[in-house]
Kinemage of the C-alpha trace (Angstrom):
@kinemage 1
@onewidth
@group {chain A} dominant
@subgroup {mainchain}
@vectorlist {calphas} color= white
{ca unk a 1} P 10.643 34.752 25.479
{ca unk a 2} L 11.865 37.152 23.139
{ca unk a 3} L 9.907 38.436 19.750
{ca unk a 4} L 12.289 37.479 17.691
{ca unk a 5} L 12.048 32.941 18.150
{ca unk a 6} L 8.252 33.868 18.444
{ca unk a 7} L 7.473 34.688 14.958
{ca unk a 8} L 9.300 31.794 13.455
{ca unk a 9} L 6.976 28.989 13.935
{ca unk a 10} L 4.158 31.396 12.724
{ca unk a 11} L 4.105 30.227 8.763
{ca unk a 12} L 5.598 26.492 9.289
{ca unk a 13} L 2.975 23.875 9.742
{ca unk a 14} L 2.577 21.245 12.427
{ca unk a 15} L 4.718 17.477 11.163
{ca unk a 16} L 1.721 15.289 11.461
{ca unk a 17} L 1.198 13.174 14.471
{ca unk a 18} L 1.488 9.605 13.877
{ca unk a 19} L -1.256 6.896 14.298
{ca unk a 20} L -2.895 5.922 17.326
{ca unk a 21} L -4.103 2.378 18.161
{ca unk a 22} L -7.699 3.291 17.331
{ca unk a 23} L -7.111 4.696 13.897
{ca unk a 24} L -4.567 1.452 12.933
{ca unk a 25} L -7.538 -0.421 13.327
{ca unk a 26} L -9.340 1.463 10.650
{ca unk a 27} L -7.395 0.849 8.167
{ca unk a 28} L -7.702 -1.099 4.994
{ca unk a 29} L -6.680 -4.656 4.775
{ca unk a 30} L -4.904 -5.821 1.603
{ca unk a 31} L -7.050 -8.873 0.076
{ca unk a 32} L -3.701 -10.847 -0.845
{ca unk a 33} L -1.105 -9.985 1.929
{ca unk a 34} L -3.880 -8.973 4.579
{ca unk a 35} L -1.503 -6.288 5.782
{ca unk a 36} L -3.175 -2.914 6.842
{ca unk a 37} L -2.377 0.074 4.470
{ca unk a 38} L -3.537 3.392 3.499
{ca unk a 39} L -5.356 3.156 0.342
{ca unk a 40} L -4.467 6.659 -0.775
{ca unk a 41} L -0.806 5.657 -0.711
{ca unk a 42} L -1.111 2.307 -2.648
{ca unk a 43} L 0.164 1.890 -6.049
{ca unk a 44} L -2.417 -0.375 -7.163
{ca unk a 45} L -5.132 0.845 -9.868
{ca unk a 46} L -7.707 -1.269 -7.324
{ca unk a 47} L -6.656 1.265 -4.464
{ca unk a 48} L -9.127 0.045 -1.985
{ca unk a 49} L -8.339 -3.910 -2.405
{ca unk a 50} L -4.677 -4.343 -2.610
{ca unk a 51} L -1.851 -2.776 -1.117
{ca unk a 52} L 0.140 -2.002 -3.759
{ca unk a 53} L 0.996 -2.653 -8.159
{ca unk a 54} L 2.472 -6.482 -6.884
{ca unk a 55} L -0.289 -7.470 -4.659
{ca unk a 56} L -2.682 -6.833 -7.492
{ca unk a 57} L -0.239 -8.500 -10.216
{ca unk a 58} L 0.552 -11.876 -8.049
{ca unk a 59} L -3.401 -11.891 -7.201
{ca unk a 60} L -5.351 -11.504 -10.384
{ca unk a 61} L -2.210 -12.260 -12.555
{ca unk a 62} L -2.308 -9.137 -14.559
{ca unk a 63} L -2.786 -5.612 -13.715
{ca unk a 64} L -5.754 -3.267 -14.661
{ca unk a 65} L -3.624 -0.758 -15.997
{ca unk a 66} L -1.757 -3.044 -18.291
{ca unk a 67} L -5.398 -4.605 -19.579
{ca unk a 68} L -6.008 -0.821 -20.549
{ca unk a 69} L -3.509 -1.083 -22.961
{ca unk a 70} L -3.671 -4.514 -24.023
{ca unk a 71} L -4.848 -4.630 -27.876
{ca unk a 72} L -6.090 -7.726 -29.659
{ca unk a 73} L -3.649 -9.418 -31.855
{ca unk a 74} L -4.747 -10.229 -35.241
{ca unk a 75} L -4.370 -14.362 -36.428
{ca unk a 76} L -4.501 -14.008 -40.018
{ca unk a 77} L -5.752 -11.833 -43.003
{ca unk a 78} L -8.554 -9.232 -42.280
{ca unk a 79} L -10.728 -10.984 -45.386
{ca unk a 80} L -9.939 -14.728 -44.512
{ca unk a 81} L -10.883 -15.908 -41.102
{ca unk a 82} L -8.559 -17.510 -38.517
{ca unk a 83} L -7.219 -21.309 -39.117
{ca unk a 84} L -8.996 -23.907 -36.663
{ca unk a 85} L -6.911 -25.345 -34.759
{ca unk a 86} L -5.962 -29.135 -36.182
{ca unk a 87} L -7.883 -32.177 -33.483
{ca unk a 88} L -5.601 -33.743 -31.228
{ca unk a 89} L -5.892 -37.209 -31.285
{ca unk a 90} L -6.924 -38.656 -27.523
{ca unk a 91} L -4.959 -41.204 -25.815
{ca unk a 92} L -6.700 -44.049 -24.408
């Protein structure tokens, strides 16, 4: 071989090899969809339980990150406590 295809591969890293059987079978299982998945690719905020933002969403029915941000609404006047609610009659 000549010098000068020799010194090209020098600074270019390996493409990573894919999976093997053996590692598959390491890999997380999603607790809704049970697929496997790589937890440092999921989207979820609970990386190491579901596979991704929907999984978590459709299981719990609301996201962590969006109870971060959720703020308490307010029913009436900050000196006069909340209304009770009026009793429902029951039907027999």
């Amino acid at each position: 071989m000549s010098t000068m295809t020799d010194d090209r591969n020098e600074g270019q890293a390996q493409p990573p090899m894919p999976l093997r059987n053996e590692e598959l079978h390491g890999l997380t299982r999603c607790t809704r969809c049970k697929l496997s998945y790589l937890p440092a690719k999921s989207t979820s905020a609970l990386r190491l339980t579901y596979c991704s933002f929907l999984c978590e969403l459709g299981d719990l029915g609301f996201s962590i990150a969006g109870l971060e941000h959720m703020e308490m609404k307010k029913k009436g006047a900050e000196g006069e406590p909340a209304p009770e609610p009026e009793a429902e009659p029951v039907a027999p």
